[in-house]
Residue, then its C-alpha position, 0 to 999 in steps of 0.5 A: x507558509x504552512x498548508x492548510x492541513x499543517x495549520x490544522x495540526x498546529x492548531x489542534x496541539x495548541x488547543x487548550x480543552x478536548x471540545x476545540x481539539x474533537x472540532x479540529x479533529x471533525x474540521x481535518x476529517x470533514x476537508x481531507x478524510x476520504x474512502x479508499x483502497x490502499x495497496x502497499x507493495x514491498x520488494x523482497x530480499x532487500x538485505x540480503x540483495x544489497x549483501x550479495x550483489x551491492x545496492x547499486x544492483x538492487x536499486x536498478x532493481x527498484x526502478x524496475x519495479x517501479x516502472x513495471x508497476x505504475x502502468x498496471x496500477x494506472x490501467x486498472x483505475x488507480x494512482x501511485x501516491x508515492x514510490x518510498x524505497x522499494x515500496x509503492x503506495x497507491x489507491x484505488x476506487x474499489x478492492x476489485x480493483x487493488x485486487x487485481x492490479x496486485x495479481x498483474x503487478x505479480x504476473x508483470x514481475x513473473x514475466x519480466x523474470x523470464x528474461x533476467x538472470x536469478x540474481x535480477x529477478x524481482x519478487x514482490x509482497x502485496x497488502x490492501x485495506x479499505x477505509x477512511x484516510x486523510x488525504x493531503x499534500x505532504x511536504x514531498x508531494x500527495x500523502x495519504x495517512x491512517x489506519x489502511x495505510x498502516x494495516x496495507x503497510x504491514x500486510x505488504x511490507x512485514x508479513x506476507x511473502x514473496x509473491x503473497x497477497x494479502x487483503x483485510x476482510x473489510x476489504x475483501x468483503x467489497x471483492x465479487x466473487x470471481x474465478x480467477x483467483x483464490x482466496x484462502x482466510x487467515x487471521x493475525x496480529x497486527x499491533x495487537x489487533x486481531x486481523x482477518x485476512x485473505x491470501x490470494x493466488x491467482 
């Protein structure tokens, strides 16, 4: 049985004329369409990890990621959406927000490193935007779709660097000042988009 936003697809791929595909089309925003701040974390050093030491290695680092990560995105008012790989999707109400459970999932990182070996210390890169997105159930469970999703995706996963942050400036417009961070601007391209960004340390 198909669900309601898979109907929609379907239906918009058989529609014959661009008035019933723009009504379909207004119908999934109407139902699924919601504002959000997506943050997008990646691990670092995937290839060369699994290189060295075996996947075995680096997926016992992943789990430890994960378990690291969810209580800080969890405590400041998020939800993790899915774990994929060594990336966790999650939203949040507000950048304020994403912001600084992306400083603690750092700091959580940091600390745990502490206590393990170089060859088991996890690094990880950050991405947050803020927009409109279609939230709905996938066939693997909660999804998100849409253009944050896709910006915080290559902001975390492509482009910053090991223990970076980056935020779009529509979302770090949203951000109060505040000083326990840093904020410096960048600009990028992203698809052939022109990109203004801010890397934050804290």
């Amino acid at each position: 049985m198909q669900r309601p936003f898979e109907d929609l697809l379907l239906n918009y791929a058989r529609a014959t004329d661009a008035p019933t595909r723009e009504a379909i089309e207004r119908e999934a925003w109407d139902r699924f369409g919601t504002r959000r701040t997506i943050f997008v974390l990646d691990m670092s050093g995937f290839s060369l990890l699994s290189r060295l030491h075996g996947i075995v290695h680096y997926l016992s680092m992943v789990r430890r990621m994960q378990l690291a990560t969810q209580p800080v995105v969890e405590a400041l008012g998020g939800r993790v959406v899915k774990f994929d790989a060594d990336n966790c999707f999650a939203e949040f109400p507000s950048p304020a927000q994403a912001v600084r459970a992306a400083l603690d999932a750092n700091l959580a990182c940091r600390s745990m490193n502490i206590v393990t070996p170089d060859e088991q210390d996890i690094a990880v890169s950050i991405g947050i935007d803020e927009g409109l997105v279609l939230a709905i159930d996938g066939p693997h469970g909660p999804d998100f779709l849409g253009s944050p999703v896709n910006r915080a995706h290559k902001l975390g996963e492509d482009i910053a660097g090991p223990g970076e942050i980056l935020v779009t400036r529509e979302a770090f417009d949203l951000v109060p000042a505040d000083p326990a961070f840093r904020a410096a601007p960048r600009t990028l391209q992203l698809a052939g988009e022109r990109v203004e960004v801010f890397s934050i340390s804290a």
